[in-house]
C-alpha positions as CSV (number, residue, x, y, z in Angstrom):
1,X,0.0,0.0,0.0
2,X,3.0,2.4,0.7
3,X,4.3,2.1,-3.1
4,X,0.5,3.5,-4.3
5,X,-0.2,7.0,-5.2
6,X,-3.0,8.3,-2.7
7,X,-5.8,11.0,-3.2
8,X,-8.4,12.3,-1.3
9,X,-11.9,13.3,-3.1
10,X,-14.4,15.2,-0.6
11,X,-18.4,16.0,-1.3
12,X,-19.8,18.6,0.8
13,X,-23.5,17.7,-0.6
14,X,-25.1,15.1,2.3
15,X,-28.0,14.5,-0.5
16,X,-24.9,12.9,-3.0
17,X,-22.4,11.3,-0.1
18,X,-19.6,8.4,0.2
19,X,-20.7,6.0,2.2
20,X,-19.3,3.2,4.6
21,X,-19.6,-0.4,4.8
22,X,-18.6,-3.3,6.1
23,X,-15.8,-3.6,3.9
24,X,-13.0,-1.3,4.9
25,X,-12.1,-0.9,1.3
26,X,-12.4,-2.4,-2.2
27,X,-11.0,-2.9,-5.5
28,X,-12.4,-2.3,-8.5
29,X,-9.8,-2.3,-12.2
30,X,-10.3,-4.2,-15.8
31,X,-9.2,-7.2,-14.6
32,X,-11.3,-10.3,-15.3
33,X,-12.3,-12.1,-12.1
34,X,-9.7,-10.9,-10.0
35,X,-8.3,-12.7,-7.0
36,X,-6.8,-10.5,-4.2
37,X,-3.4,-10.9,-5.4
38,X,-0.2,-8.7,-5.4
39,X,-0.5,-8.7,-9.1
40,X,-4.3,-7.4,-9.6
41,X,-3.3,-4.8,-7.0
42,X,-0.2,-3.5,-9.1
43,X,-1.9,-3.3,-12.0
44,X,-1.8,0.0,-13.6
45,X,-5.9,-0.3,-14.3
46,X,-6.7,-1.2,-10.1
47,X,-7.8,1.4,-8.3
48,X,-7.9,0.9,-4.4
49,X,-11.1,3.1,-2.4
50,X,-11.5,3.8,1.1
51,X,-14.2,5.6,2.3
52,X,-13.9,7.3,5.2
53,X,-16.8,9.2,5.8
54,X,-19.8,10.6,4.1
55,X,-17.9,13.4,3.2
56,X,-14.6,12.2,2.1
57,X,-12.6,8.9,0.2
58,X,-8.9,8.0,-0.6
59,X,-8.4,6.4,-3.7
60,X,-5.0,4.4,-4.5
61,X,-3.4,3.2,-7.4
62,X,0.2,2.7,-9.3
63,X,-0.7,5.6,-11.4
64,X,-0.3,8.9,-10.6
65,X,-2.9,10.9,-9.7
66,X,-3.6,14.6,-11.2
67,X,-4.6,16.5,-8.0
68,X,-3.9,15.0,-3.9
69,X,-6.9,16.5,-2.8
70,X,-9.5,17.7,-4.8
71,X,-14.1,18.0,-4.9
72,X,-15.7,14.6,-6.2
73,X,-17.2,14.5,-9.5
74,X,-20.9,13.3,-9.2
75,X,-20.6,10.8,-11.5
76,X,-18.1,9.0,-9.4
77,X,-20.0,9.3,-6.3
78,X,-23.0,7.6,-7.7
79,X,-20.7,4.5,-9.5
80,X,-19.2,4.1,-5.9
81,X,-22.3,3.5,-4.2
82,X,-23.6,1.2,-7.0
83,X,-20.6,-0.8,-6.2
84,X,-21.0,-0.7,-3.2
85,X,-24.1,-1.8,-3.1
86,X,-23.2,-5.0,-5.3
87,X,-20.1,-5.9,-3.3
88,X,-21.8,-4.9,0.7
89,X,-24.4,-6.6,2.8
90,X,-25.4,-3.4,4.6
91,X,-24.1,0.4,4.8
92,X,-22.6,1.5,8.0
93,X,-22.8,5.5,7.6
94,X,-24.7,7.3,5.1
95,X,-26.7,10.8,5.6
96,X,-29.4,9.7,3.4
97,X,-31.2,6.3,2.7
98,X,-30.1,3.8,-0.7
């Protein structure tokens, strides 16, 4: 994890949050029917997220990122929480209902 390239996205609108589950984090990349492997978490495609908060997620990769720290684009928000919602058995924190 200390050889990834880390940013933090942040939403300030409690109507269009991150949100927790029980998974501490999760992959997603274009690999087909990954396995948790060193290799599927190198890849340049894998992207590593961790929410931490309705307000706030770090995302981690191999590639670099354009900006550290920088406002969530809608469009992500919303795929996060449909993948989250395929991947989690229940939501720990959210400011509004899914």
């Amino acid at each position: 994890m200390s050889q990834l390239d880390w940013c933090l996205r942040y939403t300030e609108n409690e109507n269009d949050p991150y949100c927790t589950t029980e998974q501490a984090l999760f992959l997603i990349g274009t690999v087909k029917d990954p396995q948790m492997t060193m290799e599927f978490l190198n890849h340049p495609d894998t992207v590593v997220i961790f929410p931490l908060c309705w307000q706030a997620c770090l995302f981690g990769s191999t590639r670099r990122f354009d900006k550290s720290y920088d406002r969530a684009d809608p469009l992500q928000l919303r795929s996060i929480r449909s993948d989250q919602k395929r991947y989690a058995d229940r939501f720990v924190v959210s400011p509004v209902a899914f």
